[in-house]
VEXTOR-93780 format. One record per residue (C-alpha): x, y, z. Coordinates in pm, whole numbers, plus 50000, padded with zeros to 5 digits. Layout:
XYZ
...
//
This chain:
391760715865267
388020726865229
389330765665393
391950766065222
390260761464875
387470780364934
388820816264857
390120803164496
386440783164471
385150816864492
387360833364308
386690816664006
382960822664077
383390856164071
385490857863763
382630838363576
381000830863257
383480855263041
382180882562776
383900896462487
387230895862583
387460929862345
384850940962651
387250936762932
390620955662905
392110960463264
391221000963370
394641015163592
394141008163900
391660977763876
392410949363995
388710922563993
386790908764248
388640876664201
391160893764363
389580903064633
387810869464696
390970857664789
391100873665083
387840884465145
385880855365141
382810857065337
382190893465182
382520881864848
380160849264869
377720871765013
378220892764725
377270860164472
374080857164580
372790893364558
371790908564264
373990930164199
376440904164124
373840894663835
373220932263724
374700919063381
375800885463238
377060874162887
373780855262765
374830821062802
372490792662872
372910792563237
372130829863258
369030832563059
366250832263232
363540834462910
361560805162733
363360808262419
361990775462273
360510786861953
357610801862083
355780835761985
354220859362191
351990888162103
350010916962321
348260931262079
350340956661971
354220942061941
354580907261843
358020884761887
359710850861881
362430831862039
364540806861995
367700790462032
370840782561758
373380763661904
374360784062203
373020817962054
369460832662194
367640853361905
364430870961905
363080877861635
360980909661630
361080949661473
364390965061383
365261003661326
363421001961018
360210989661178
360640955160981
360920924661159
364270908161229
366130885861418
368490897861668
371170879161901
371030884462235
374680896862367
373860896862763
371590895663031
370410924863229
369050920263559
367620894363693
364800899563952
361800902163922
362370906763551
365160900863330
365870915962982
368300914662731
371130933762522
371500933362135
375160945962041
375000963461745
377830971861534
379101005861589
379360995961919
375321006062082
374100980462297
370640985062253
367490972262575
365240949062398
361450961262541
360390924062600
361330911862958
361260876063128
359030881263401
361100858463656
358680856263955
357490826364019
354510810863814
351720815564093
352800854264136
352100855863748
355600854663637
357360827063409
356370849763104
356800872462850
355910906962844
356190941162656
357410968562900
355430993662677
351990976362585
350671003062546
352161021962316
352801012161984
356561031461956
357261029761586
361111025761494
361591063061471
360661070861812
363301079962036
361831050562361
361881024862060
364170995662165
366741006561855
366121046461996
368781068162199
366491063062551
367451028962474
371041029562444
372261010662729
376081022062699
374611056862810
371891049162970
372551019063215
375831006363188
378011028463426
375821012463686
375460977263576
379400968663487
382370973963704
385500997263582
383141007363309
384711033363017
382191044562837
384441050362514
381901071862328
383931089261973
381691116461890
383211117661566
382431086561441
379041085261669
380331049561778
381421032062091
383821011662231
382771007562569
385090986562809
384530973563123
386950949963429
384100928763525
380970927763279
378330926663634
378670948763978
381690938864137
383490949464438
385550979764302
382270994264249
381170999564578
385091003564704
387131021264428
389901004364216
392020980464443
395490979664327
396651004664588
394810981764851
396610953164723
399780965764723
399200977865097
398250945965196
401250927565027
403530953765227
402260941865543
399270961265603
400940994765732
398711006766023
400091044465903
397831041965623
394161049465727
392221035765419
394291009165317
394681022264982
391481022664908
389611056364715
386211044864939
385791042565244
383111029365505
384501013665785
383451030366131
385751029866442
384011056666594
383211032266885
379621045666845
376271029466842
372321033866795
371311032967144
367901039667292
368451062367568
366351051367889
364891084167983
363951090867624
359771085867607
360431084567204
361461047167165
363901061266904
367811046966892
370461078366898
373731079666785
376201068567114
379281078267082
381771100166908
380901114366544
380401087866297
382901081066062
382331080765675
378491087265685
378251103765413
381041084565225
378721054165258
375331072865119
377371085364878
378351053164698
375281037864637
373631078964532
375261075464146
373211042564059
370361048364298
369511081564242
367301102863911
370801120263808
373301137663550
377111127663517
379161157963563
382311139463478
382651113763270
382981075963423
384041088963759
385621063563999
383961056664351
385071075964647
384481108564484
381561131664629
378171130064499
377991163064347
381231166364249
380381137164034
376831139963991
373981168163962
370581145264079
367281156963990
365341177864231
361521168764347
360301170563965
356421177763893
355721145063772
358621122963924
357571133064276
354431143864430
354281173464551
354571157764938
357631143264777
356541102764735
358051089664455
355911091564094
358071086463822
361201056963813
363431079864051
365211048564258
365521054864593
368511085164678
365691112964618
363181101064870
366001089565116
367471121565093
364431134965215
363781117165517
364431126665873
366421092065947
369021106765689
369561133865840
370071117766229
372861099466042
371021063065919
372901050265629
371761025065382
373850999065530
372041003865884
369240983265696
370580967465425
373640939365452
375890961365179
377240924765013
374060899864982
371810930064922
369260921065175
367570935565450
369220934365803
366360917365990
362830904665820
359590926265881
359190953066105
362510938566305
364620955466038
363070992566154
362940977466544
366930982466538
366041016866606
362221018966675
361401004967007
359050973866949
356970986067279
356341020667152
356241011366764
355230975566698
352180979266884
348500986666826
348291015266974
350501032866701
349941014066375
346031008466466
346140977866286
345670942066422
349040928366499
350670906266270
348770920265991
349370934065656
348500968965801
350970964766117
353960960365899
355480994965912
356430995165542
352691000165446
352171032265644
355521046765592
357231029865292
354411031464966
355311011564704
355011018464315
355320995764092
357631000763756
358760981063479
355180963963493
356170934963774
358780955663980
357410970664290
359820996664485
359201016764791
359891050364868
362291055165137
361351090165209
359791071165577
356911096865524
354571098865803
350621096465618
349071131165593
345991118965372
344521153665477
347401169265250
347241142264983
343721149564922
344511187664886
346671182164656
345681152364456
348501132464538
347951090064648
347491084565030
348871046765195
345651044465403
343581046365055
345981030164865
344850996765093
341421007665152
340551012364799
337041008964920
336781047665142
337631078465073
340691103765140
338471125965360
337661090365586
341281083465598
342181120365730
339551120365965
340481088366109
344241100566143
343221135466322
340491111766572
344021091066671
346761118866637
345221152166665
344511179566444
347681192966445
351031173766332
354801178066396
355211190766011
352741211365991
352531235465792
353571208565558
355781220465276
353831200965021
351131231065010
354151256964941
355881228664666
352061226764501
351541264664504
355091266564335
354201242964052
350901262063991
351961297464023
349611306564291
349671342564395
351671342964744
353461308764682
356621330364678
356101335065033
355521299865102
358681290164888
360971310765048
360161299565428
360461258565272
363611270765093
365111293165402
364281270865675
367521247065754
364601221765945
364121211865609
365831184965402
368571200765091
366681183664868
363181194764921
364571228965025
366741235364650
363261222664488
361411246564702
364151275164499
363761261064174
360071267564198
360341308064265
358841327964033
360691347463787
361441380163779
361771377064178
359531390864401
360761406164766
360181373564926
361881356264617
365111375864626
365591373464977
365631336864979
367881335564722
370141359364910
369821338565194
370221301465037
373521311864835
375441314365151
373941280465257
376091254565424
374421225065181
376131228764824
372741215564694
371201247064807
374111270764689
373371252864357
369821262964322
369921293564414
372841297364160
370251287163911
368031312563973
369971337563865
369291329763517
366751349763547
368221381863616
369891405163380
373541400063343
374551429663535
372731414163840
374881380063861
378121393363960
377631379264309
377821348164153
381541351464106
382681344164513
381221305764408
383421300064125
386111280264366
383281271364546
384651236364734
381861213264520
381741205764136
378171211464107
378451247564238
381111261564082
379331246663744
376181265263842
378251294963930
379891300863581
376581292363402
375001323363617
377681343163471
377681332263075
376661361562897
378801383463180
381821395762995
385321383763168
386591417063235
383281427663410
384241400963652
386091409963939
390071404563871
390631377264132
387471359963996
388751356463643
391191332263658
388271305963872
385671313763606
388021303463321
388621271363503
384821264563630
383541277363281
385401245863120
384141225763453
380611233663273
381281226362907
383011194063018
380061183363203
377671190762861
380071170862705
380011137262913
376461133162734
378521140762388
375971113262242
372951133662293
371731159762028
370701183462408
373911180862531
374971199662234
371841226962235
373031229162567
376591242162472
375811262562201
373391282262433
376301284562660
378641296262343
376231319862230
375831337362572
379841335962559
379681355862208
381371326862072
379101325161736
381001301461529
381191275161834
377471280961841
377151270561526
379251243061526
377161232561845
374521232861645
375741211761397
376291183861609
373001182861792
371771177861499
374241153361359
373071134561574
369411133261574
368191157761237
364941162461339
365841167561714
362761193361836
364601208762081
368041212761845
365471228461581
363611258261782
366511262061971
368441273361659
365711291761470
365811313261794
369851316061718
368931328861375
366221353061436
368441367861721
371171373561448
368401387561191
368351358361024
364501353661025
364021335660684
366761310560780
364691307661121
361691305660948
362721272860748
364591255061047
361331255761180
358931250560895
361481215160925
360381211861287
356691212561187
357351189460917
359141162261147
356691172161483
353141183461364
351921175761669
353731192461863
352711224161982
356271235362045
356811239661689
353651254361582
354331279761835
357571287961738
357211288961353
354031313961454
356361339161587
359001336461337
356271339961067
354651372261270
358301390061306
358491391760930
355101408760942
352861386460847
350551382861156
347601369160961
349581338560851
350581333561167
347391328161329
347191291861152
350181274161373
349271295861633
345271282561669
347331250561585
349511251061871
346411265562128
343891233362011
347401205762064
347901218362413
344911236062578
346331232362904
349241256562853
347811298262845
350441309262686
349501294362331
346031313262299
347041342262501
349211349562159
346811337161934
344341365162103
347101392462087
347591385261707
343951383361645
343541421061842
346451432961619
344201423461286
341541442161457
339641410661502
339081424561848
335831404161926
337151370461856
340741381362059
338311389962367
336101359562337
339571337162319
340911356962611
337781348262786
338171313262699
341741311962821
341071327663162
338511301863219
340491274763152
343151293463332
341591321963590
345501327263706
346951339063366
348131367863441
349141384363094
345451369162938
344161387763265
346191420063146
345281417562824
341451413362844
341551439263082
343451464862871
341271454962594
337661461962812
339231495762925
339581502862562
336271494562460
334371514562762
333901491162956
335891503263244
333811483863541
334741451363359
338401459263296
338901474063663
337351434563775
340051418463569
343071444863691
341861437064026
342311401163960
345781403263782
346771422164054
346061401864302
348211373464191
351281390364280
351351419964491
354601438264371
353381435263997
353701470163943
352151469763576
349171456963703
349001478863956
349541507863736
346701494363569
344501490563795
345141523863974
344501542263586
341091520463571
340111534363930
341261568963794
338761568463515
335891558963678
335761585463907
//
């Protein structure tokens, strides 16, 4: 009796503490995980106890976690109260107009180690609340409340404020935290009606919907149909196996056995929700491919180091994706049990399933006394950070510690990171006393990703071998393209050559990028990638060719770019919600020609946010382009107004002020925009150019001076000065500088004009 009650036991486990019924309509094809419990009933009590199951609850009292008992916590900053009415949880603390209110919590979200909670609002935004329940236990320092920004004070019109956009959890979170989720977003009403089959993470989020599964099942489980009807699939009957081979002095398992089946089918599923990325479709369905679905973010300056260990809240794909074990074939269910959520095996057993203990687990390698914190082969190879205040996550990159490149480039080391007490330079001395001067990776990429982000003279070079060299992971190798200097050099345009006929679509995507650029006349290569076999690069492929008119396309091309072109605008348009998703398309409209749906684009950026920054210089630029320079002026004189410090604006309004020839007024915003962000040459390399134009030539040198000392790689402040020295007679002075500017990149030919005119003279 017990067996054969157990599957509807769990069933109605599964189906739970209901939410709004308006919140669960049945999607086609979806069938629950009550369903599924039915017959798959050890997989789906596993599945109960993970937390997935509990990524969202309705906020009932046996799902809140939180002291709501009347009591009121402050940090300083914030202050709030909770309580409980009947069966409703409030807090009471600011609203969207900055005045305090009280608030009902709708549902939970999340539930280890913090939990925090939803506030439906009524057109439809479910909005994060930025107190949490730390759950940890007490002695860990949990069993309290806490602000998840302390330290700033966010007032209600900032966009990270808990009523804000960045807060909007029907954008931001809820694809990933409900099952069968339609986001329902009506752009022309700016409200949602977002639906969901099972409010938490259910089964058909991992598998796909499971009608067709059903059905195949209740027709006797044909053996002619492969997947079983399912959209996902991970099974492997391959008949393979991570062996370690005997003769093999590594201690590292290999794959046995044929191919494995549905590798990347099984990364693939968890990538969406575990992974720093952009919907390219809207709610798309499990089973599809990554990037046909998805376009993730690269190694970001400040997301990733430039070794490539996590900085920013990236999750885990990015760092997984660069890792060696990915690439031999390791999956995450090779560690992880895919239902409970767990680890395979506790400690260092979990990586001993494919590390030999005798070669691994020993002191010899970790140089650590066994048993210790320092033996565990997480804390050399897996550094954790720690978001969300209480929530520590490790990088899954499976690094191996280079604190001699960490310290070059100012990035955290593990060996420091635990002995707080020594320095970088002990740490990489102690590494090349045990393992040599020399290491497998070496040269290590970092150096050429660092270069990149700087715009060191030569990193070109260093790019292009990361970004050309297949040894390489996609990820770190597309990141290595982003980062190549524009307008390309030799060694730039090469490896753009080369990486656009790259077997990884990531790579063909970069490059694609690139080629923004290059002058229209120099994308037309792009076209062969228009029915390019992935999402992500035929999108790239008919953004290279925007401003290219259709008939300067090749003829068979024509008919793919009218098809990828509204691949690309439907992709803006999944983040319809979001004033950039619209600056985004009217860019795109405007390269089209297509000046009225510019316009209109426009329009509903900043419909939806009217002092959007990037909406407002975006579409002065738009206006001065079509003469329009008093309109442009305005727009941005509105920018200033909403952002005075930002230096953005200043910036911008400087140059629309100095096109209508009035370069003295323009050196206001422009010193403005220098003093908010000293750390970008740009700002008082103008300022100095408008300065030399008023014939203030003393003060433009002395700025330029400045700015190269703040900057000594500025090229154009370089340029400048040295033009300006030349001028004055000063030719040994300006020849110094030329030299200098020409150095940073050898095929600058202005520079080297320069510098060959200076050498001229002084003869």
């Amino acid at each position: 009796m017990v067996l054969i009650a157990l599957p509807f036991l769990i069933a109605a486990l599964l189906s739970g503490p209901s939410g709004p019924r308006a919140a669960e309509p049945s999607r086609q094809g979806f069938v629950g995980s009550a369903t599924c419990a039915t017959c798959h009933t050890a997989e789906a009590a596993a599945l109960q106890q993970s937390d997935h199951a509990r990524a969202m609850a309705s906020a009932t009292k046996a799902n809140v976690l939180g002291d709501f008992s009347g009591i009121t916590v402050t940090d300083g900053r914030h202050t709030a109260s909770f309580r409980r009415e009947g069966e409703h949880h409030i807090i009471r603390t600011d609203g969207k107009d900055g005045v305090a209110a009280d608030f009902t919590i709708a549902e939970t979200f999340g539930v280890d180690p913090l939990q925090q909670y939803l506030v439906l609002f009524p057109d439809g935004r479910r909005q994060a609340l930025p107190w949490a329940w730390d759950s940890r236990p007490r002695e860990q320092g949990g069993q309290r409340w806490y602000h998840l920004m302390a330290d700033d004070p966010l007032p209600a019109s900032d966009p990270l404020h808990w009523t804000g956009r960045e807060q909007t959890w029907n954008f931001m979170c809820a694809s990933c935290h409900s099952t069968g989720l339609v986001r329902g977003y009506d752009q022309a009403t700016d409200r949602y009606n977002t639906t969901w089959t099972e409010i938490s993470v259910g089964c058909e989020s991992c598998h796909g919907p499971g009608a067709a599964h059903v059905a195949w099942a209740q027709a006797g489980a044909d053996k002619g149909n492969p997947h079983r009807g399912l959209s996902a699939w991970f099974r492997d009957a391959s008949g393979g196996a991570w062996r370690f081979a005997k003769d093999d002095p590594r201690g590292i398992a290999r794959w046995d056995g044929p191919p494995r089946q549905a590798t990347a089918a099984q990364v693939e599923s968890c990538a969406p929700c575990h992974s720093r990325s952009r919907p390219l479709v809207a709610d798309p369905l499990p089973g599809q491919r990554f990037l046909d679905t998805h376009a993730p973010m690269l190694l970001q300056q400040g997301e990733y180091h430039a070794d490539g260990q996590i900085q920013g809240e990236v999750f885990e794909w990015g760092s997984f994706a660069q890792s060696r074990m990915q690439r031999a074939g390791v999956v995450c269910a090779d560690c992880h049990e895919p239902h409970r959520g767990t680890l395979r095996a506790e400690g260092n057993a979990v990586c001993a399933q494919c590390h030999l203990p005798a070669r691994f687990d020993v002191a010899e390698h970790h140089r650590h006394p066994p048993g210790s914190a320092g033996a565990q082969c997480v804390s050399c190879h897996m550094p954790a950070v720690t978001y969300m205040g209480v929530d520590r996550r490790r990088d899954h990159a499976f690094s191996i510690p280079r604190p001699d490149v960490a310290s070059q480039i100012s990035a955290p080391d593990v060996c420091t990171s635990c002995h707080t007490d020594r320095p970088q330079s002990w740490a990489a001395s102690q590494i090349m006393e045990w393992f040599g001067p020399r290491r497998r990776d070496d040269p290590h990429p970092a150096f050429a990703i660092a270069a990149g982000r700087r715009g060191d003279a030569g990193a070109d070079r260093l790019l292009a071998a990361v970004a050309t060299n297949r040894a390489h992971a996609p990820i770190l190798r597309a990141t290595a393209i982003s980062l190549l200097p524009m307008p390309p050099s030799q060694a730039s345009a090469q490896a753009i050559g080369a990486t656009l006929l790259d077997p990884e679509p990531l790579v063909r995507a970069a490059a694609l990028r690139t080629l923004d650029g290059l002058h229209p006349r120099n994308r037309l290569h792009a076209a062969r990638f228009l029915a390019d076999e992935t999402r992500l690069v035929r999108i790239e492929a008919a953004r290279a060719l925007a401003p290219v008119p259709l008939e300067a396309l090749p003829e068979a091309a024509r008919t793919a770019f009218t098809h990828a072109w509204a691949e690309l605008l439907a992709s803006e348009r999944v983040a319809a919600e979001r004033p950039e998703a619209h600056v985004n398309i009217a860019a795109l409209l405007t390269a089209r020609g297509d000046i009225a749906g510019a316009e209109a684009a426009y329009r509903d950026a900043l419909a939806r946010e009217a002092t959007n920054l990037h909406a407002l210089v975006n579409l002065a630029d738009f206006e001065a382009r079509r003469g329009r320079n008093h309109e442009a002026e305005a727009v941005l004189r509105r920018a200033v107004a909403a952002h005075p410090e930002e230096a953005e604006a200043q910036y911008a309004l400087a140059l629309a002020i100095a096109r209508q020839g009035r370069p003295a007024e323009a050196l206001g915003p422009l010193a403005e925009a220098a003093r908010l962000r000293p750390e970008e040459p740009r700002y008082a390399y103008t300022q100095a150019i408008a300065l030399h134009q008023l014939r203030r030539g003393d003060e433009a040198a002395a700025l330029l001076r400045l700015n190269i000392s703040r900057h000594p790689r500025h090229r154009d402040s370089l340029m400048a000065l040295a033009t300006m020295e030349r001028d004055r007679g000063n030719l040994a002075e300006a020849e110094r500088l030329a030299v200098e500017a020409a150095a940073l990149q050898p095929s600058d030919r202005e520079a080297a004009a320069l510098l060959m005119q200076l050498r001229g003279l002084r003869q």
